[in-house]
C-alpha positions as CSV (number, residue, x, y, z in Angstrom):
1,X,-9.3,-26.8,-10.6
2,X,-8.2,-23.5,-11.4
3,X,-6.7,-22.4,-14.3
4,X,-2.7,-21.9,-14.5
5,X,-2.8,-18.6,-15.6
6,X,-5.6,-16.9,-14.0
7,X,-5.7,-18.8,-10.6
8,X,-8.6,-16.9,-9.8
9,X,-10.5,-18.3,-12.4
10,X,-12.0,-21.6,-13.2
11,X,-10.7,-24.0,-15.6
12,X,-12.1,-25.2,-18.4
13,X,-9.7,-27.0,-20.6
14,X,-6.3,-28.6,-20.3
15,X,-4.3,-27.1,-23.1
16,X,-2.8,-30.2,-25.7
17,X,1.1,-29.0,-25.5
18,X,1.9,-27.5,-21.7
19,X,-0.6,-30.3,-20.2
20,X,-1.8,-26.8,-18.1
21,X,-5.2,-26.5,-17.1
22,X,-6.3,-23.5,-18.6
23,X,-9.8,-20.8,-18.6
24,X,-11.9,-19.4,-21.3
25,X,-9.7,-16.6,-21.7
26,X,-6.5,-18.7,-22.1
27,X,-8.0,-21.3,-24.4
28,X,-7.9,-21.1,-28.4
29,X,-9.5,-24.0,-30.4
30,X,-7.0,-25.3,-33.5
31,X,-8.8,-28.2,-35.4
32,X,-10.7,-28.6,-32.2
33,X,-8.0,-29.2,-30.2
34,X,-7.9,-26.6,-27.4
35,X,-4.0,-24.7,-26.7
36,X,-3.1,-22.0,-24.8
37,X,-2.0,-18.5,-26.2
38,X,1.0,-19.1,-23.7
39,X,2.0,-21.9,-26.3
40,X,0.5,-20.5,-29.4
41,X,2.8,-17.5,-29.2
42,X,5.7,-19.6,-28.4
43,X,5.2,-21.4,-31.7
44,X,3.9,-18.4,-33.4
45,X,7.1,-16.1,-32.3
46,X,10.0,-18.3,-31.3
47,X,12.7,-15.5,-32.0
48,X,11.0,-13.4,-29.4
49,X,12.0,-16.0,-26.9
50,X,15.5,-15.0,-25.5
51,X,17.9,-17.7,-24.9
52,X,18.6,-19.0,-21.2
53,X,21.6,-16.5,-20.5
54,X,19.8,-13.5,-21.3
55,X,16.4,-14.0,-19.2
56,X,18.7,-15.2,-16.2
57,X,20.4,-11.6,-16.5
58,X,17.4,-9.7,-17.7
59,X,15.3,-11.5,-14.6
60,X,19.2,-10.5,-12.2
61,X,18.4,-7.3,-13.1
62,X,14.8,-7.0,-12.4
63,X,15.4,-8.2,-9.6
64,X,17.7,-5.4,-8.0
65,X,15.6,-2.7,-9.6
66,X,12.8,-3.8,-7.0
67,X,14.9,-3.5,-4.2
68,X,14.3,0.6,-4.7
69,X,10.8,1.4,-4.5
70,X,9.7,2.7,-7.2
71,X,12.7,1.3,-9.8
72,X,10.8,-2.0,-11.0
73,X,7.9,-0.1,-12.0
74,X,10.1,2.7,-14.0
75,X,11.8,-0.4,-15.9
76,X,8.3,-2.0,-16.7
77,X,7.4,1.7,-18.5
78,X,5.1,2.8,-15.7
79,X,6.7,5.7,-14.5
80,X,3.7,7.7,-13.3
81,X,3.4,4.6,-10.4
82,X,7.2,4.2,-9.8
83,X,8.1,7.8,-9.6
84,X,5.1,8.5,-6.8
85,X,6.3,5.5,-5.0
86,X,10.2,7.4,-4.9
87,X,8.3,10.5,-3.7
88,X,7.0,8.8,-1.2
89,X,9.7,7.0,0.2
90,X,12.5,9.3,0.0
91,X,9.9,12.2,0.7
92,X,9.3,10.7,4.0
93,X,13.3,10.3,4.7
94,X,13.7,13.5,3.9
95,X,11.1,15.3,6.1
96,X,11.6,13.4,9.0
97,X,15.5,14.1,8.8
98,X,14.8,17.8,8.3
99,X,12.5,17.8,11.4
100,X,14.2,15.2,13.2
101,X,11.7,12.7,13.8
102,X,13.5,9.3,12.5
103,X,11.6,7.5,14.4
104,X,8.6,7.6,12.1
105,X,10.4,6.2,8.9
106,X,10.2,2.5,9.6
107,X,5.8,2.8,9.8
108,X,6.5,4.3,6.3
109,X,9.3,3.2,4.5
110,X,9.0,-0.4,5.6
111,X,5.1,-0.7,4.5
112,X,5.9,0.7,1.7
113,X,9.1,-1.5,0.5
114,X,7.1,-4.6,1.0
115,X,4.3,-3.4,-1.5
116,X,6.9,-1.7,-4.4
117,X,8.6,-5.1,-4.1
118,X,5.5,-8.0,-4.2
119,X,3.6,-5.4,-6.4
120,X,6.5,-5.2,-9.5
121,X,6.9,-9.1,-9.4
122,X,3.3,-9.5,-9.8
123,X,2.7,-6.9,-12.3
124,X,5.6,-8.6,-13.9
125,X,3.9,-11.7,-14.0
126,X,0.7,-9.9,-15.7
127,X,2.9,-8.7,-18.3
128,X,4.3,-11.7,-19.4
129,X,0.9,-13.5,-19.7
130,X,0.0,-10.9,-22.4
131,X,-2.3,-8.3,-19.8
132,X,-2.3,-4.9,-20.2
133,X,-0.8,-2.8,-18.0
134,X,-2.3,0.6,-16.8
135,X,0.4,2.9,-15.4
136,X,-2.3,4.2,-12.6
137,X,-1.5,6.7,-9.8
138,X,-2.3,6.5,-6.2
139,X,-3.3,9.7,-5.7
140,X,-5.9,9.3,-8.0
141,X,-6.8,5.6,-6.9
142,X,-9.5,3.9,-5.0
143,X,-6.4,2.2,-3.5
144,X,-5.6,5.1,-1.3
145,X,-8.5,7.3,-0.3
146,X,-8.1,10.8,1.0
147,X,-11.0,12.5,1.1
148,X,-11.8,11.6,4.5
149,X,-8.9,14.0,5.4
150,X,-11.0,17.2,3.9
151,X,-13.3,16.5,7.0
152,X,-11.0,15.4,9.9
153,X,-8.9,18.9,10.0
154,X,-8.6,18.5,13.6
155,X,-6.8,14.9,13.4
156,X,-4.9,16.2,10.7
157,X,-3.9,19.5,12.8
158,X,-3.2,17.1,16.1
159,X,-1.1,14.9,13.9
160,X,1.1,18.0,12.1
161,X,1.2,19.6,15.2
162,X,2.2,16.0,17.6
163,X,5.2,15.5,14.5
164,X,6.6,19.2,15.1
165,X,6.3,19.1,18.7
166,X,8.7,15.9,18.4
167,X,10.6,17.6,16.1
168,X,11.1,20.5,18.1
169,X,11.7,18.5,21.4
170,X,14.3,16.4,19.8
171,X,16.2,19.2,18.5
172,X,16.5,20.4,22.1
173,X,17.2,17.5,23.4
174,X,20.4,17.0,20.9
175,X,21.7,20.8,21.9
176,X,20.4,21.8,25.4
177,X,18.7,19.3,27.4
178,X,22.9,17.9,28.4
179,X,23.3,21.4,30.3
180,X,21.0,21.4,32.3
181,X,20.4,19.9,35.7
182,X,19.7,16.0,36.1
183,X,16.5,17.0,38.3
184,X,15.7,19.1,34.9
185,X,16.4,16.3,32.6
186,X,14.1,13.7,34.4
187,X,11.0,15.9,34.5
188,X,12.1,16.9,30.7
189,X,12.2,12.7,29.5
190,X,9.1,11.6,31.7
191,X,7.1,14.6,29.3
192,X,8.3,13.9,25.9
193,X,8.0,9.6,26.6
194,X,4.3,10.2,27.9
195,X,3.1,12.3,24.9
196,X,2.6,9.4,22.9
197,X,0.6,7.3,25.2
198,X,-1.1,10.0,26.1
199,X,-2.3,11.1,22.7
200,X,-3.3,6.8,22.2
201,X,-5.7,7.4,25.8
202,X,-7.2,10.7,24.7
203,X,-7.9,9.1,21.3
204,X,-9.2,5.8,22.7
205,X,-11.1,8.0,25.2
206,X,-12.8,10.5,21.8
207,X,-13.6,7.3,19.9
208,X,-15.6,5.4,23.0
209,X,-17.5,9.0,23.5
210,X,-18.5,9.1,20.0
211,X,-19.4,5.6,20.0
212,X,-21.8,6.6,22.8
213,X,-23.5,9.2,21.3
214,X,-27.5,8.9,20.6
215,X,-28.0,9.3,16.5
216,X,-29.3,12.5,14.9
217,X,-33.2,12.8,15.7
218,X,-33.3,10.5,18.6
219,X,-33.0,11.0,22.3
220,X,-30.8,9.2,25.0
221,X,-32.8,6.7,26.2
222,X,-35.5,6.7,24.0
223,X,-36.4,4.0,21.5
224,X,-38.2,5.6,17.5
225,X,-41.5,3.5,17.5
226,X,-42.4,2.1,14.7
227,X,-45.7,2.3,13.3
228,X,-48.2,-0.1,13.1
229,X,-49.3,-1.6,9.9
230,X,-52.4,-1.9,11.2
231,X,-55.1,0.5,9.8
232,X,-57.3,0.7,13.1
């Protein structure tokens, strides 16, 4: 049984007043009776406990501030998380309008919706069980780790310059590609729909060659003996 809490965690008591099972943490003996500090600050601090009208509304309103990435975070006071999480989203919307490749914002903006949303009700949750929370970046974060980038410049070079070669194609394709002959026009769309399945293959095609390849001090074809513990 797990406590009520903490679900991760293992109970250890069943608090006198919810009936909750409840964890080390959670549990506080009174006369030894064991209660949780879920019902110890209710007692303790009952005018801190809005009425039912006001947490409905205050809850209404939390509510729609996590429909905007980044919103639900800001109300919570971590603004440092909320405001990257704007960047990102509307950072993405704007680049790919200004180099008119739309077609990339649902891999980011839907991702990224998902996690502002589930992550603010959870953190919400932590907050009103009494946790701490730390207003942590993601830049800075194990969460998101970058510094493979610093050695993959060619995948990052292939990817900036895949994105403006899109760009640049669908830009002529909006204002030129219409004036031109049909025979033009067919060569011109069986180009720009190959170059993605094209880059998958030569990907696919890079990562089974380097999964081939012998290790650093070893030969093709030749097994590292061991030595033998033997002495002679």
């Amino acid at each position: 049984m797990n406590c009520h809490y903490h679900p991760t965690r293992e109970a250890e008591a069943i608090c006198i007043r919810c009936k909750n099972p409840i964890c080390q943490e959670c549990s506080i003996k009174v006369d030894d009776k064991t209660v949780c500090r879920h019902c110890l600050r209710e007692n303790l601090f009952p005018e801190d406990d809005p009425g039912p009208g006001t947490n409905f509304w205050e809850r209404l309103m939390f509510f729609c501030f996590s429909l905007i990435p980044g919103a639900a975070h800001m109300h919570m006071g971590l603004f440092r998380r909320g405001l990257e999480l704007m960047i990102i989203v509307f950072g993405v919307i704007f680049l790919a309008g200004a180099i008119n490749v739309t077609a990339v914002i649902p891999l980011v903006i839907v991702p990224t919706w998902f996690f502002s949303f589930f992550e603010s009700h959870h953190l919400r949750r932590q907050r009103e069980l009494g946790e701490t929370l730390e207003d942590r970046g993601f830049f800075d974060s194990q969460l998101f780790d970058f510094s493979f980038l610093r050695s993959k410049n060619r995948l990052v070079g292939g990817t900036l310059l895949v994105l403006g070669l899109l760009g640049f194609m669908s830009v002529f394709e909006t204002n030129l590609i219409y004036r031109l002959s049909p025979e033009f026009q067919r060569y011109y769309f069986l180009v720009r729909n190959s170059i993605i399945p094209l880059g998958l293959v030569l990907g696919g095609i890079y990562l089974l060659r380097k999964g081939h390849r012998p290790l650093p001090g070893t030969r093709a074809g030749h097994k590292e003996e061991i030595p033998s513990s033997d002495a002679g």
